[in-house]
C-alpha positions as a Markdown table, in Angstrom:
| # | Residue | x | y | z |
|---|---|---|---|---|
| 1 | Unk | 31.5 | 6.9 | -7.6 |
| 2 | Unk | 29.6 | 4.1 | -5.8 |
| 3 | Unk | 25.9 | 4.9 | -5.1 |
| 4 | Unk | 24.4 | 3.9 | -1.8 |
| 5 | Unk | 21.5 | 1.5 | -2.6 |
| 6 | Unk | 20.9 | -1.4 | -0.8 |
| 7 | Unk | 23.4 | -4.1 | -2.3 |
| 8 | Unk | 26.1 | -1.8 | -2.1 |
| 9 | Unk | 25.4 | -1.2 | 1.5 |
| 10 | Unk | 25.1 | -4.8 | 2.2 |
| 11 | Unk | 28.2 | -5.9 | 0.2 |
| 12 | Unk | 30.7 | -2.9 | -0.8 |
| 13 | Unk | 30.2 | 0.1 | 1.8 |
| 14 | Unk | 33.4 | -0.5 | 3.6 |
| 15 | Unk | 32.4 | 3.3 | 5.3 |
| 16 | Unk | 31.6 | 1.8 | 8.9 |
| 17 | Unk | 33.7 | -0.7 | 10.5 |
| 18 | Unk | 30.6 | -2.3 | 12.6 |
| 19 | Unk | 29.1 | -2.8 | 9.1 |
| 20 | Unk | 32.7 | -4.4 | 7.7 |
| 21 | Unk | 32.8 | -6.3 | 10.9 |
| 22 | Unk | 29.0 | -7.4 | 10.3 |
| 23 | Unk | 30.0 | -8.3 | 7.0 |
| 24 | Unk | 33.1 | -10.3 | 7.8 |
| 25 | Unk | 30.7 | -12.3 | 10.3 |
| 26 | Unk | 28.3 | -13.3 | 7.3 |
| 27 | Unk | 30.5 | -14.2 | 4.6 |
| 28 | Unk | 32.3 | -16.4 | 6.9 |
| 29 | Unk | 29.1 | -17.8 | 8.1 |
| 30 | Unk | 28.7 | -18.4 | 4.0 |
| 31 | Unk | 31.7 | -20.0 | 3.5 |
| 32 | Unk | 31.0 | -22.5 | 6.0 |
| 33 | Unk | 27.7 | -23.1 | 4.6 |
| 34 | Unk | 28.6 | -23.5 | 1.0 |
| 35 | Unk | 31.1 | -22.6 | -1.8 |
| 36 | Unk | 30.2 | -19.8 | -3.9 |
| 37 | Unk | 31.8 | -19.8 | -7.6 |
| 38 | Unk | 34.1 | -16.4 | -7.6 |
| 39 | Unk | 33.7 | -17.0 | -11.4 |
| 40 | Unk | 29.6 | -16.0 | -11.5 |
| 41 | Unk | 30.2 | -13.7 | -8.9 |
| 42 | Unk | 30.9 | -10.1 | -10.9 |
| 43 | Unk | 28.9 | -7.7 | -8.9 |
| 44 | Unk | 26.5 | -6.8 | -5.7 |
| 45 | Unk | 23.9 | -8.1 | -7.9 |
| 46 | Unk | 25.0 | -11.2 | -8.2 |
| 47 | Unk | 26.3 | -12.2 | -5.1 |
| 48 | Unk | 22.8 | -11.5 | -3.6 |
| 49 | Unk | 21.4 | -13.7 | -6.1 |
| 50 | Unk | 23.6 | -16.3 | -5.4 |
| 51 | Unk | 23.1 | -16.6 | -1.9 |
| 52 | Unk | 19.1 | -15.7 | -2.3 |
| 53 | Unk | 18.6 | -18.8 | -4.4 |
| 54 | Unk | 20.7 | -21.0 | -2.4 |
| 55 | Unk | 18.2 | -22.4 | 0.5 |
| 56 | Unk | 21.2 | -23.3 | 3.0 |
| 57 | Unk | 21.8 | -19.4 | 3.7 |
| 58 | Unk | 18.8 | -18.0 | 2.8 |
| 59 | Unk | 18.0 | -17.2 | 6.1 |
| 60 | Unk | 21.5 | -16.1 | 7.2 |
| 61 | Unk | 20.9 | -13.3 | 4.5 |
| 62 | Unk | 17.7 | -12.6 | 5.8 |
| 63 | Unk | 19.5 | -11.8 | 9.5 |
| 64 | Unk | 22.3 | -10.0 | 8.0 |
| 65 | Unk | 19.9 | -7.7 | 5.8 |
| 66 | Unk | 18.1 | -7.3 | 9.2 |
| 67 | Unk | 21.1 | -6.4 | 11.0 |
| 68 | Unk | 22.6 | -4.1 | 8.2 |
| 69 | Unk | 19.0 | -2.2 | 8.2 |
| 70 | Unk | 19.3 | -1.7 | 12.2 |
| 71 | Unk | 22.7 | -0.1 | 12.0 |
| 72 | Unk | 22.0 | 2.0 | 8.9 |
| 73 | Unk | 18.6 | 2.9 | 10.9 |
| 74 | Unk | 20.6 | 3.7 | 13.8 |
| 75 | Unk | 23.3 | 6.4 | 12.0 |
| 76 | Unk | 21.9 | 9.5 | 10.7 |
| 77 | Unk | 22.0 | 10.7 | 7.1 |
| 78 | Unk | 24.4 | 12.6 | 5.4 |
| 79 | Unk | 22.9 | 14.8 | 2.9 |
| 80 | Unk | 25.5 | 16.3 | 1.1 |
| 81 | Unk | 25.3 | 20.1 | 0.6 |
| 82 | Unk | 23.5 | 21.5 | -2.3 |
| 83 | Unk | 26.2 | 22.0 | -5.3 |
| 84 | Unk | 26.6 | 25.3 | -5.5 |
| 85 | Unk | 24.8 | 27.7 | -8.6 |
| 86 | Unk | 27.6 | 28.0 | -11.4 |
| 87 | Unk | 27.8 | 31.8 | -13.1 |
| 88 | Unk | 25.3 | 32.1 | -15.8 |
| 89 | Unk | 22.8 | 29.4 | -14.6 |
| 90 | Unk | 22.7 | 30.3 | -10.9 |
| 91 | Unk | 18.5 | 31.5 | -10.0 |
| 92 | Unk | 17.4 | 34.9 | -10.8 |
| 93 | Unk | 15.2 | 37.1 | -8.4 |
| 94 | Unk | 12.6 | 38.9 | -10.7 |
């Protein structure tokens, strides 16, 4: 199960096709800027530290994140329900 933090809603949340399309923009906007090496690339993590470190798309992250922050600030949350109380360990009212 993924967890929804930051990188993985900047590079792997593939829930929201404005975000996949937002994504799609950037990376090509990337490729056109430099070459990243698939090999160092092995996670969220690293990608982001590729391109942070990399002064030719530095600020094309910076608009993306910006972007990506707008849209996820423009959805509401989903909370998931509670779980619910299993026998034996579910609350007692004393």
């Amino acid at each position: 199960v993924d967890v929804e933090d930051p990188l993985h809603a900047l590079f792997v949340c593939e829930a929201n096709e404005e975000l996949n399309a937002l994504r799609l923009h950037f990376l090509n906007s990337v490729n056109d800027a430099m070459r990243l090496q698939p090999a160092i690339i092995q996670s969220a993590e690293d990608l982001f530290a590729a391109l942070y470190k990399e002064r030719k798309v530095v600020n094309l992250l910076a608009r993306y994140v910006h972007r990506v922050l707008r849209l996820f600030d423009a959805l509401p949350i989903l909370r998931p329900p509670p779980p619910l109380a299993i026998a034996g360990n579910a609350p007692t009212m004393d």
